[in-house]
N, C-alpha and C positions, 0 to 999 in steps of 0.2 A: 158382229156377234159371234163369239166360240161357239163350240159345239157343245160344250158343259149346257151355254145358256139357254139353248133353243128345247121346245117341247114336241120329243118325240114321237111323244105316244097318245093314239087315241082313247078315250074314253070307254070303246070299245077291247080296245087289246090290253085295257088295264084289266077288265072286269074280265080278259080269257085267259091271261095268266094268273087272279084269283083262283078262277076255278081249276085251272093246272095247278096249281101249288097246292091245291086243299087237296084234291086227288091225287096226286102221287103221294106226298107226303104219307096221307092215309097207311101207303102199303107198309111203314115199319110198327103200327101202332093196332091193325087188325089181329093179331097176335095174342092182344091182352086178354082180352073178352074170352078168348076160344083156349086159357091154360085147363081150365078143367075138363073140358072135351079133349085133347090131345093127350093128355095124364090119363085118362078112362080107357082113351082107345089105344096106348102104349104100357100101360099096365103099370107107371110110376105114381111116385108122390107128386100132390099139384107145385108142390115148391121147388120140384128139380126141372116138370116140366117150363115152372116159370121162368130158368135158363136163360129158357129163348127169348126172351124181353131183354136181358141184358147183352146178347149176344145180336140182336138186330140193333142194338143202340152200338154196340163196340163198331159192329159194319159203318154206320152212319158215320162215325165220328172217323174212319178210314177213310170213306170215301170224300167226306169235306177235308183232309190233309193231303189226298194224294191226286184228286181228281177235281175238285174244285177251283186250286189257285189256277188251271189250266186254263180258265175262262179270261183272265189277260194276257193268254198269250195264242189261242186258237178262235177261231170265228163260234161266239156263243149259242148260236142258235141249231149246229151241228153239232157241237158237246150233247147237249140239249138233249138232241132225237137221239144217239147211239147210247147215249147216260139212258135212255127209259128204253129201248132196244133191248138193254142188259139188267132191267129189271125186270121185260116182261119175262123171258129166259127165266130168270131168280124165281119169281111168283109158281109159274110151271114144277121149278125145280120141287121149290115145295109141298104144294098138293101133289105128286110122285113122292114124296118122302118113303120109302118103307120103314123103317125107323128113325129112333130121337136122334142120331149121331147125323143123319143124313142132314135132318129138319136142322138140325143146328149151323151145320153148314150154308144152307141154304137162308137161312136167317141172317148169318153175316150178307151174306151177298146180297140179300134186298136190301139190308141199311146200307151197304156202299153204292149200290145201284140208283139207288131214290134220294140221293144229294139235288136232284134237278132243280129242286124250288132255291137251295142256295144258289143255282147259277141264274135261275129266274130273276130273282132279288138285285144280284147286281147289274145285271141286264134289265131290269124298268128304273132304275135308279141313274143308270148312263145315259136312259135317254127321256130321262123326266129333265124338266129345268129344277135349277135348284131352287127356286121359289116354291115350288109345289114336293121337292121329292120328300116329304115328313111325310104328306099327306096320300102318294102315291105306295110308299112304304108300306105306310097304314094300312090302303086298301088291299093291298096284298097280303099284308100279313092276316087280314081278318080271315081271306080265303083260307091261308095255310093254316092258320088259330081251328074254325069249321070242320077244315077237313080231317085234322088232329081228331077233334071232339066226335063230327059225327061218325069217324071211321069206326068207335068204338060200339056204337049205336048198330047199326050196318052190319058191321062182324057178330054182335050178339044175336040179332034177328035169324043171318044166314046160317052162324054157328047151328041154331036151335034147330034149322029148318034143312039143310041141306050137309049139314055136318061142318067143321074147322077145314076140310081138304075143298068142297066147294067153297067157301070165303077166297081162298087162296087161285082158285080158277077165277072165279067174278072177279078178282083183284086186276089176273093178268089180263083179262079182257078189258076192263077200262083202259088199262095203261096202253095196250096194243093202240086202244080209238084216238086217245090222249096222244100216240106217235102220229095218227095220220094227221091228227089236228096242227099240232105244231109244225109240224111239217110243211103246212100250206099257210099258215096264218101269221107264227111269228115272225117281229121284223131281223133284219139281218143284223150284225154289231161287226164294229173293228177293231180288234184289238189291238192297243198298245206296245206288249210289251214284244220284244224283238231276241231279246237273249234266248241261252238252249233253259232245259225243263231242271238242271242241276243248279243254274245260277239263280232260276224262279224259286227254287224252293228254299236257297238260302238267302236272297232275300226277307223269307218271309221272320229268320232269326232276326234281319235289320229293324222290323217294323217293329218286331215286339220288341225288340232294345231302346228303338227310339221314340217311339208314342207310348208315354206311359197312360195318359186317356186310353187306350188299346187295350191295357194291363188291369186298367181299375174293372172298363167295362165287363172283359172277362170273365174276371174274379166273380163279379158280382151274380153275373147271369148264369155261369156255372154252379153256383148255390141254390140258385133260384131256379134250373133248371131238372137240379137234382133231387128239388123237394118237388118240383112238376113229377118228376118221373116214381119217386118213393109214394107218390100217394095213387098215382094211377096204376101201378102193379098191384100194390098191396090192398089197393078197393076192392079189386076183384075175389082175394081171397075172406075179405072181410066180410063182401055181402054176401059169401056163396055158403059161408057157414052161418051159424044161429046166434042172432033169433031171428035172422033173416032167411035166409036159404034160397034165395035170387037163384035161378038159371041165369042162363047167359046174354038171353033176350032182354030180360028185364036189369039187369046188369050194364046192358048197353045203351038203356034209357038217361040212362044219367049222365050221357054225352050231352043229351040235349040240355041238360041244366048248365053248364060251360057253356054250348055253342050259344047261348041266348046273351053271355057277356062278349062273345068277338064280336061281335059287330061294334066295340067301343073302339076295335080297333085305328079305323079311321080319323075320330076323336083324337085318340092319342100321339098320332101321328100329324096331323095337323096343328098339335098344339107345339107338337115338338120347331114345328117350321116358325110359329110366334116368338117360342119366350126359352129359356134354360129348360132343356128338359131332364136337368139332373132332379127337377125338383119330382116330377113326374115318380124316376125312381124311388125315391124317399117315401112314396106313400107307397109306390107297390111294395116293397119290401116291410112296412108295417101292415099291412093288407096279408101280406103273407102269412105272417105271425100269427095274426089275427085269427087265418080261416084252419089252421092247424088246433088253435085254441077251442075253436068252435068243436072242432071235429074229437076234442079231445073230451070237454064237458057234456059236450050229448052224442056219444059214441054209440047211440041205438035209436038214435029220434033219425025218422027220412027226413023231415022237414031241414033239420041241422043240418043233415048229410047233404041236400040242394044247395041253404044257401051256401054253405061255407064250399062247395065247388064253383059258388062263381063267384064267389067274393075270392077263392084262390086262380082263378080263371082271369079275372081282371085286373089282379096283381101280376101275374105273369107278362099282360099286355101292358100294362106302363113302365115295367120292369124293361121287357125285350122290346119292343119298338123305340121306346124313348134310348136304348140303348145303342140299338141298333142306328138310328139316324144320327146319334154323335160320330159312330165309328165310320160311317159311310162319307161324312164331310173332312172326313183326316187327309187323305189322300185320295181325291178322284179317281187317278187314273191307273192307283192299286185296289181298285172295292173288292175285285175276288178276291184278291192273296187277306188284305185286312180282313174279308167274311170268313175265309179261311183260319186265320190265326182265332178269331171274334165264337165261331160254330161249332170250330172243333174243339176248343176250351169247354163248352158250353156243353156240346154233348156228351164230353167226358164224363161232365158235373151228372149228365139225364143216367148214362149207364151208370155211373157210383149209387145215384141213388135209387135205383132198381136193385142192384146188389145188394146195396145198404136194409132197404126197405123187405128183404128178405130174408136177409141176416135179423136184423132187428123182431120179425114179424115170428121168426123161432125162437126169440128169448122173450116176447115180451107184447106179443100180438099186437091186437088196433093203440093200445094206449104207448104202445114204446114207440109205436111211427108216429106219432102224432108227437111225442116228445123229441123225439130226435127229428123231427121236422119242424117244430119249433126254433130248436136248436143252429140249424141251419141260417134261420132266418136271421136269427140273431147275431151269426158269423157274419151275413154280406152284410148287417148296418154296424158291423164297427167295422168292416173294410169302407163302407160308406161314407163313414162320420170320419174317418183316420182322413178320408184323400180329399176332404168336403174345403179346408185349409187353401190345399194347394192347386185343387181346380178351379179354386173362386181367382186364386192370385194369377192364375194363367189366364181365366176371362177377362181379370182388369190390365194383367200386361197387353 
């Protein structure tokens, strides 16, 4: 039996890298909740302080191109500890902020720093067997899905209660615990690749030239990622004005309407090990649509406002998990450098539509994101429906 086929991992050290991927991730997403406290205490508009939303996502998508594919070529479990070493730093950096120039700085550097759950991913997925890694996928991704959602929960509470520069200390203290933990707990990996960090990276030109499965999944999840990111920036400034006027606590409750869809994570991921999981996409991507629709005709009901965050919360998960476990079976024994080309597309797509969703949100407030998030949608199902032809014809060759 290969090493591809045997199952590495216990059922325990699935459920400690869930809860590592939820928590680290967390640090690029505590940010949101706390634009109008950091605007108040820096004396700008909330729209500039929202900057820093798109400037922790530009980090993120740095650090999955220049620090991620590194995990096929370095022992993964030491990336690992030194990758959240340099975000506990980053976190610090930022509650010290004295001004917005600092805090921005410092914002890239948590999104480059807190790639960890990209190295995680490929690392339960090396040493899941392939009969189960959909559904190992899965469980991970629900942590990361969770820690996404409730970080914004979290951060409104602490925001309200100890100010945006405490969210930023409690941030770096978990991640400090989350070093001693991995440290002692995860298992070790061996990497493959053998060449220097120049031929690793052009490589990574090779795969997207030659897997165009690779190209579609991208495409698709960068859309989809970027209407993730345009509605979770612009929620905040939606419900912090009238007729709602939310603080930042209450604001952050509505993590918990998403985090009640990640748990389908698993779900999705195990269906993806059964049957085509292109089809999976197809519905998240009209689920997309859907929950912008929603958001658009009752744009002052809570109730609307709930479900259409989980009806957009669990399009995301059959979008990126069913996505993700296609790109993961392309090439084994390149899953970082592929997570790499696969993440950083993707989080491109999160920062554009942070940007997008703020641009949009001064010409044309809650009704133009919901339209231009509509919009979106509709781009990845005719890149969807355009490659539907020629991945069927690749399943039957």
């Amino acid at each position: 039996m290969q090493p591809e086929e045997r199952d590495l991992l216990s059922k325990g050290q699935i459920v400690l890298m869930a809860v590592c991927t939820g928590l680290i991730v967390a640090n690029i997403y505590y940010c949101q909740p706390l634009i109008v406290l950091i605007s108040k205490d820096f004396g700008i508009p909330e729209s500039r302080a929202g900057v820093i939303t798109f400037l922790t996502q530009v980090g993120y998508a740095t650090g999955l191109l220049f620090f991620v594919p590194l995990g096929d070529k370095v022992e993964k479990k030491s990336q690992i500890c030194w990758m959240t070493g340099f975000a506990v730093l980053s976190l610090m950096a930022a509650a010290l902020s004295p001004n917005l120039f600092s805090l921005e700085i410092a914002s890239v550097l948590i999104g480059a720093s807190s790639v960890v759950p990209q190295l995680i991913l490929p690392l339960s997925a090396q040493l899941a067997s392939p009969a189960r890694t959909g559904k190992v996928i899965g469980t991970i991704m629900s942590g990361l899905l969770v820690g996404i959602l409730l970080s914004r929960t979290l951060s409104g509470f602490v925001g309200a209660w100890l100010g945006w520069r405490g969210m930023y200390w409690l941030a770096a203290g978990i991640s400090f615990s989350l070093l001693l933990i991995m440290k002692a707990r995860f298992p070790v990996s061996r990497p493959a690749f053998r060449g220097s960090y120049g031929s690793l990276m052009r490589s990574l030109l090779t795969l997207v030239r030659e897997q165009p499965l690779l190209r579609e999944a991208a495409a698709i999840n960068a859309l989809a990622f970027a209407s993730f990111g345009m509605f979770w920036t612009t929620m905040v400034l939606h419900l912090s004005g009238p007729p709602f006027r939310f603080h930042s606590d209450l604001i952050g409750l509505f993590g918990l309407a998403a985090a009640a869809g990640a748990l389908a994570a698993p779900l999705v991921g195990g269906s993806a090990d059964k049957r085509n999981p292109r089809v999976a996409i197809g519905y998240g991507i009209v689920m997309l649509f859907l929950s912008y629709g929603l958001f658009y005709m009752q744009a002052y009901s809570i109730y609307a406002m709930i479900a259409g965050i989980v009806l957009l919360d669990l399009a995301m998960q059959c979008i990126h998990v069913s996505n993700q476990s296609r790109v993961y079976a392309l090439v084994p024994e390149a899953r970082n450098r592929l997570n790499t080309v696969y993440m950083t597309v993707s989080f491109i797509g999160t920062s554009f539509g942070s940007a997008i969703g703020l641009l949009v949100w001064d010409r044309g407030l809650w009704k133009g994101v919901c339209v231009a998030g509509m919009g979106l949608a509709i781009v990845a199902f005719a890149i969807y429906t355009a490659t539907y032809k020629r991945s069927r014809a690749t399943v039957v060759s």
